[in-house]
N, CA, C and O atoms as CSV, one atom per row, in Angstrom:
chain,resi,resn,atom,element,x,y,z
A,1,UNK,N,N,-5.479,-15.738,-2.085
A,1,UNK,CA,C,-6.281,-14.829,-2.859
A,1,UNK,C,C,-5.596,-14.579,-4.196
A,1,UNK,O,O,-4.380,-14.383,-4.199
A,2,UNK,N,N,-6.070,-14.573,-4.970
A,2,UNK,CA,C,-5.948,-14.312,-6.609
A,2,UNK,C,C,-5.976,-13.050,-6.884
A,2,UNK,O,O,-6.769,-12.358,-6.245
A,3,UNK,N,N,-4.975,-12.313,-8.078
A,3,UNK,CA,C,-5.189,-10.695,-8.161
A,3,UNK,C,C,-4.776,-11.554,-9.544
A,3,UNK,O,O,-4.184,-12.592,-9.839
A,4,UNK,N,N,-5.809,-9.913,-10.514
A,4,UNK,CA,C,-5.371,-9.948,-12.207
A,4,UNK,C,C,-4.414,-9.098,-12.178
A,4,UNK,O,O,-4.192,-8.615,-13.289
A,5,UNK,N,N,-3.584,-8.620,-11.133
A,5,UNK,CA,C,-2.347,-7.953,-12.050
A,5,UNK,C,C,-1.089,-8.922,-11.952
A,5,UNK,O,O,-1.294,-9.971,-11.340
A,6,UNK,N,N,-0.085,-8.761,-12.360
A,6,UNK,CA,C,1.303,-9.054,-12.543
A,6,UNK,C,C,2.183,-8.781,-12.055
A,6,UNK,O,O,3.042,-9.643,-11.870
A,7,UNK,N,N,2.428,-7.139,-11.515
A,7,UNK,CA,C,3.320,-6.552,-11.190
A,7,UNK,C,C,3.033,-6.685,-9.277
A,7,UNK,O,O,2.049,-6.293,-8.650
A,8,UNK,N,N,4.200,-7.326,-8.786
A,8,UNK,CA,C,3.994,-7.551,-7.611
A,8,UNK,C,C,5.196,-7.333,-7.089
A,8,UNK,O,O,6.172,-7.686,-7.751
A,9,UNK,N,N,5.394,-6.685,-5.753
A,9,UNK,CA,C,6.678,-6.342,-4.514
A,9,UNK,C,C,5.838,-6.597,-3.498
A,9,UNK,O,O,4.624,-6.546,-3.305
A,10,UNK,N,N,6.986,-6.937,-2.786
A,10,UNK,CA,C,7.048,-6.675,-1.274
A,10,UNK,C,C,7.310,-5.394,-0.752
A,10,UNK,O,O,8.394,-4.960,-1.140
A,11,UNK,N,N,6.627,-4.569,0.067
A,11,UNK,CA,C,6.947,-3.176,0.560
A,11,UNK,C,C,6.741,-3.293,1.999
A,11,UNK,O,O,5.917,-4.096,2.438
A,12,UNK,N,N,7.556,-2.414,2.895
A,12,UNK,CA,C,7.538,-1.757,4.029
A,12,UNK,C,C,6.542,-0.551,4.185
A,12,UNK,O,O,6.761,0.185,3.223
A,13,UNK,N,N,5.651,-0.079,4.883
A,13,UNK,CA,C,4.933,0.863,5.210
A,13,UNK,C,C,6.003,1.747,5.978
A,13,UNK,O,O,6.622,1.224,6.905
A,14,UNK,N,N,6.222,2.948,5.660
A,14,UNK,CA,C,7.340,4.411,5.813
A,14,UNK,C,C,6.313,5.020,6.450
A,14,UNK,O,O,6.442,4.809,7.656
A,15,UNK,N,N,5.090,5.857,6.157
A,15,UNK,CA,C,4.366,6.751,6.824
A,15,UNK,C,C,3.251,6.480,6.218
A,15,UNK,O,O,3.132,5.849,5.167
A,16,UNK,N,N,2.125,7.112,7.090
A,16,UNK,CA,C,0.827,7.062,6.553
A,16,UNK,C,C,0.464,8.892,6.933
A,16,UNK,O,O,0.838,9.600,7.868
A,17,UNK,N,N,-0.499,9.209,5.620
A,17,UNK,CA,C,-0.614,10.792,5.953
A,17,UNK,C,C,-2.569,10.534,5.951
A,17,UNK,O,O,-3.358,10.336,5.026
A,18,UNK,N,N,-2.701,10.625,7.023
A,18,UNK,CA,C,-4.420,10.746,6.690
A,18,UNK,C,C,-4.913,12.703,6.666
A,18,UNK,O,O,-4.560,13.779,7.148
A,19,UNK,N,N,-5.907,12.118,5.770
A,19,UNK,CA,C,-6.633,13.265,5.944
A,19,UNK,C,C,-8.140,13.356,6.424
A,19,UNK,O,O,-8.126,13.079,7.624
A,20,UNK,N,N,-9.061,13.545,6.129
A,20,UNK,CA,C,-10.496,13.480,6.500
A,20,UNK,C,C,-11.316,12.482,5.770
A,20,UNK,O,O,-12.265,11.980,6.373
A,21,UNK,N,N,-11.116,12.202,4.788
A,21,UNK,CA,C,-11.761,10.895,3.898
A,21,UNK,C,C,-10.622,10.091,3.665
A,21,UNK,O,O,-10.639,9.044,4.313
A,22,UNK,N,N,-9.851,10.222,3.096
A,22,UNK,CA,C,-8.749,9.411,2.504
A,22,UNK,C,C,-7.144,9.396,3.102
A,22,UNK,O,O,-6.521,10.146,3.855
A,23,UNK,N,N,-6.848,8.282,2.444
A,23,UNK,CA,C,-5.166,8.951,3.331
A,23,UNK,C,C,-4.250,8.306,2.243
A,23,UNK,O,O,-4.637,7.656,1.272
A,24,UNK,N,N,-2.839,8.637,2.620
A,24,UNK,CA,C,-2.118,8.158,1.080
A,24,UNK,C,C,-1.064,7.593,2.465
A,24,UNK,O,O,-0.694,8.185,3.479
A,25,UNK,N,N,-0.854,6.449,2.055
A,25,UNK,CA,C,0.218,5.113,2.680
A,25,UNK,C,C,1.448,5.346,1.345
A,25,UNK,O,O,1.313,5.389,0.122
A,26,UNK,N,N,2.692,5.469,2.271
A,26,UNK,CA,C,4.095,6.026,1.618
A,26,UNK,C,C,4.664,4.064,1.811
A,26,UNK,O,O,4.608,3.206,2.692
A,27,UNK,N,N,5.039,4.145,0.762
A,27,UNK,CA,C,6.066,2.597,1.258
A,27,UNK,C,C,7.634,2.474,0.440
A,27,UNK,O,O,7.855,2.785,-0.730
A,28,UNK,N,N,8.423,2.032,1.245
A,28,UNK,CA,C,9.571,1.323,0.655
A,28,UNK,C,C,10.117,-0.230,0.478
A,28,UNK,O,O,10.096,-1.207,1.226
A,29,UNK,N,N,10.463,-0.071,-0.449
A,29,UNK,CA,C,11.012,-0.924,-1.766
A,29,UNK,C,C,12.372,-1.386,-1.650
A,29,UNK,O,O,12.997,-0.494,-1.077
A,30,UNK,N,N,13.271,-2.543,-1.974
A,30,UNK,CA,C,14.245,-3.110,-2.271
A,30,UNK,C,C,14.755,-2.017,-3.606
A,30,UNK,O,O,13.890,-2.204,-4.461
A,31,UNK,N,N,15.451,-1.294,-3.987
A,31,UNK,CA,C,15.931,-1.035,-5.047
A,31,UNK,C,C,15.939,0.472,-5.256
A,31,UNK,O,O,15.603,0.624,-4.082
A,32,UNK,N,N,16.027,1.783,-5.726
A,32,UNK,CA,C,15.989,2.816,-6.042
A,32,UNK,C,C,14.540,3.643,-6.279
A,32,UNK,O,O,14.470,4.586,-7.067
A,33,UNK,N,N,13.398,3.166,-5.494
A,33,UNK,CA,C,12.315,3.378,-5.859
A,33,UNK,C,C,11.525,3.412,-4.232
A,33,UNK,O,O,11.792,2.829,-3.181
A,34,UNK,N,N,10.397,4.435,-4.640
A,34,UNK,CA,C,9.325,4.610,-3.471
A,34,UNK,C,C,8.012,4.682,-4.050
A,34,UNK,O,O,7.746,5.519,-4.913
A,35,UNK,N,N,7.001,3.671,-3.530
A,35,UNK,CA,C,5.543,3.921,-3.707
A,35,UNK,C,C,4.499,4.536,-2.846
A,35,UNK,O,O,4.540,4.386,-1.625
A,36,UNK,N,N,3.797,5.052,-3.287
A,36,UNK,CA,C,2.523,5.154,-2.275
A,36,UNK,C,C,1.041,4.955,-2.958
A,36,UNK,O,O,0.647,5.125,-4.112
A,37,UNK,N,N,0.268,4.441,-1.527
A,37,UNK,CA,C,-0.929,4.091,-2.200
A,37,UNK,C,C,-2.083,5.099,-2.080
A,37,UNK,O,O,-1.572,5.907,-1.305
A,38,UNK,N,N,-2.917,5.420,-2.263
A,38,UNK,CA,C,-4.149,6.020,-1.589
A,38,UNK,C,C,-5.692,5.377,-1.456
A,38,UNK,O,O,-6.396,4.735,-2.236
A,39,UNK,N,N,-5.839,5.776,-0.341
A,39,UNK,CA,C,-6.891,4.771,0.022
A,39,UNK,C,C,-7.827,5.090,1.198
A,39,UNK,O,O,-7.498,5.450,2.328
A,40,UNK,N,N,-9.038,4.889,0.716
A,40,UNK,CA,C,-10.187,5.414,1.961
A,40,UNK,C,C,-9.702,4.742,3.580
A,40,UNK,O,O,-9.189,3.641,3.782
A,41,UNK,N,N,-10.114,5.974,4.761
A,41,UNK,CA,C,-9.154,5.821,6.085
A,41,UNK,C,C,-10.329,4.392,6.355
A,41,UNK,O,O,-9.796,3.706,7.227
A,42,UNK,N,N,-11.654,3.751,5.938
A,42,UNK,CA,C,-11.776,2.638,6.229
A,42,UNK,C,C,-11.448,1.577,5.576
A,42,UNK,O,O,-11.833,0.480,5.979
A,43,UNK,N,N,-10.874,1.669,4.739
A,43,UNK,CA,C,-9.842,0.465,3.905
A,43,UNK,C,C,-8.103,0.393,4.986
A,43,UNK,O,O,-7.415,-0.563,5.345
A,44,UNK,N,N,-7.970,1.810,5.176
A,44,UNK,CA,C,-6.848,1.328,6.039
A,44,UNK,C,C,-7.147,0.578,7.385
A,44,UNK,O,O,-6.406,-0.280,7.865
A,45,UNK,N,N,-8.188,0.961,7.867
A,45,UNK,CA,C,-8.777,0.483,9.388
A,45,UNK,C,C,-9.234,-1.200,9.222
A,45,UNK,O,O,-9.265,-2.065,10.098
A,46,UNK,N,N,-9.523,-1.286,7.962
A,46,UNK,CA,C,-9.940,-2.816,7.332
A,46,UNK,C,C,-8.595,-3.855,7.469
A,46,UNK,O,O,-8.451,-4.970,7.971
A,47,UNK,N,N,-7.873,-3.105,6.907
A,47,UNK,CA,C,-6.304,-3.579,6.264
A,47,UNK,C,C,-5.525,-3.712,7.762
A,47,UNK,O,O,-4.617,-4.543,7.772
A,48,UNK,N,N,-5.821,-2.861,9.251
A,48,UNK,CA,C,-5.115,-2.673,10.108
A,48,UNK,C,C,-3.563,-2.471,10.117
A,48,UNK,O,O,-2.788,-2.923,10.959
A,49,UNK,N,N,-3.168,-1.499,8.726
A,49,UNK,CA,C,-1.794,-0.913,8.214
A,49,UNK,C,C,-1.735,0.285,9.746
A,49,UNK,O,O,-2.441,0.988,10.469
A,50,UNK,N,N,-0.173,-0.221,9.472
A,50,UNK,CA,C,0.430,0.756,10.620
A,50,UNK,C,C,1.520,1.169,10.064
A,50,UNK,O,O,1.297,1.171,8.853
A,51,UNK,N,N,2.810,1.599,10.312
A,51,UNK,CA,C,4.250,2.066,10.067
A,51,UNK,C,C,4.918,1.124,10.690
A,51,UNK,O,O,4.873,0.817,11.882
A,52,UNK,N,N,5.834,0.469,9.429
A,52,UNK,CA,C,6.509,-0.781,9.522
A,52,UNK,C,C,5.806,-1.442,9.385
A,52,UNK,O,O,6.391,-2.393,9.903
A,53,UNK,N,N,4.186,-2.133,8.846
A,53,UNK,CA,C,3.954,-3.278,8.148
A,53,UNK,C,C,4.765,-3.744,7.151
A,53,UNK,O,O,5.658,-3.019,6.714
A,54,UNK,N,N,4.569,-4.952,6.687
A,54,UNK,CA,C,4.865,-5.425,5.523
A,54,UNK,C,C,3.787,-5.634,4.872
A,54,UNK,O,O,2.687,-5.834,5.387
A,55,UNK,N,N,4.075,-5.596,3.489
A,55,UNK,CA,C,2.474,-5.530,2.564
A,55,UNK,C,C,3.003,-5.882,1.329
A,55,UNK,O,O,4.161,-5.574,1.043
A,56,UNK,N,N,2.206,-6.560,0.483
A,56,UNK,CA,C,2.252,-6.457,-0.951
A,56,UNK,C,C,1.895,-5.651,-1.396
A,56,UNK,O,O,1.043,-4.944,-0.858
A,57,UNK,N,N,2.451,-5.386,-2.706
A,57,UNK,CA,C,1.816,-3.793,-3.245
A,57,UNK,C,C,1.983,-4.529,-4.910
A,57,UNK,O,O,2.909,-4.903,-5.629
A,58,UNK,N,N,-0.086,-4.434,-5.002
A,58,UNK,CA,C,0.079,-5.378,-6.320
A,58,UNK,C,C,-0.555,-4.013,-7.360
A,58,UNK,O,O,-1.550,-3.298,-7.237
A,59,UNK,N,N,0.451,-4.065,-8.309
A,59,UNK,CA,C,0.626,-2.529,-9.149
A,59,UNK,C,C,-0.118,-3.337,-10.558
A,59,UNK,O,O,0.073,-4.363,-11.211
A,60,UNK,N,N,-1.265,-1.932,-10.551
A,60,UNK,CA,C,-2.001,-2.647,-12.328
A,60,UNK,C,C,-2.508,-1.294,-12.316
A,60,UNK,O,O,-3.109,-0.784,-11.371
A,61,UNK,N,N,-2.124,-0.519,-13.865
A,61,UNK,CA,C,-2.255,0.570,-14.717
A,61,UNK,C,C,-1.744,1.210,-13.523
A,61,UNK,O,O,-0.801,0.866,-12.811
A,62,UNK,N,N,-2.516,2.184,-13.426
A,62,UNK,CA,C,-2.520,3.358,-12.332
A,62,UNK,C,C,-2.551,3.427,-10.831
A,62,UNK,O,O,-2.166,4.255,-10.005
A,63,UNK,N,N,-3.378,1.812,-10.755
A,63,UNK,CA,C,-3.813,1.713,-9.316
A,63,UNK,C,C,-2.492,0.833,-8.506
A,63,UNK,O,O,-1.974,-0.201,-8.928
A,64,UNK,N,N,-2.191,1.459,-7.437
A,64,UNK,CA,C,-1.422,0.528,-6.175
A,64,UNK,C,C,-2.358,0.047,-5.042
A,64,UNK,O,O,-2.684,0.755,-4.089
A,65,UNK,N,N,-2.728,-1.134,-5.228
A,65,UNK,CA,C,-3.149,-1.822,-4.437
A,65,UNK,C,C,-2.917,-2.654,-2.813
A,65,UNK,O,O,-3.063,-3.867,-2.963
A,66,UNK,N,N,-2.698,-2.391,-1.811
A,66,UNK,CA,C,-1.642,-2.994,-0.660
A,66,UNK,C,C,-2.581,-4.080,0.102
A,66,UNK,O,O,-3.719,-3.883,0.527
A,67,UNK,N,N,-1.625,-5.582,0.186
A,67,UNK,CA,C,-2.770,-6.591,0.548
A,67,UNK,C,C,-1.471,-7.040,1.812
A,67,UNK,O,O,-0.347,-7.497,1.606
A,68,UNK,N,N,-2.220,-6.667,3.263
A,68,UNK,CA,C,-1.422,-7.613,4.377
A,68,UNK,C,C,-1.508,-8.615,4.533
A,68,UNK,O,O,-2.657,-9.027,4.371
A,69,UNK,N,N,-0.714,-9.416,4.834
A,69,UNK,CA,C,-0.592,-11.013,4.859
A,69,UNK,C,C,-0.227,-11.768,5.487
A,69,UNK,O,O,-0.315,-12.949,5.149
């Protein structure tokens, strides 16, 4: 699969916090840094993210994007 952004890591899934529509996925990083994504709870159910996946986390402007693989 093809993405227009550039900025690409490898991340670990740390926690997932759901709430009633949405939930925000916490991940860690190789280096001095932590991301998280946010994302509708059927994009996570799509994605089948758990704690301790591995994921790409493809970063463009504002948005963090997480693609399992």
């Amino acid at each position: 699969m093809k993405y227009g952004a550039r900025n690409q890591t490898i991340a670990k899934v740390k926690s997932i916090k759901k709430g009633t529509v949405m939930c925000q996925v916490n991940l860690t990083v190789d280096g001095p840094v932590d991301l998280s994504s946010v994302m509708t709870l059927d994009s996570l159910e799509d994605l089948g993210l758990k704690k301790g996946d591995s994921v790409r986390a493809v970063v463009k402007a504002i948005h963090v994007l997480l693609v399992k693989e």
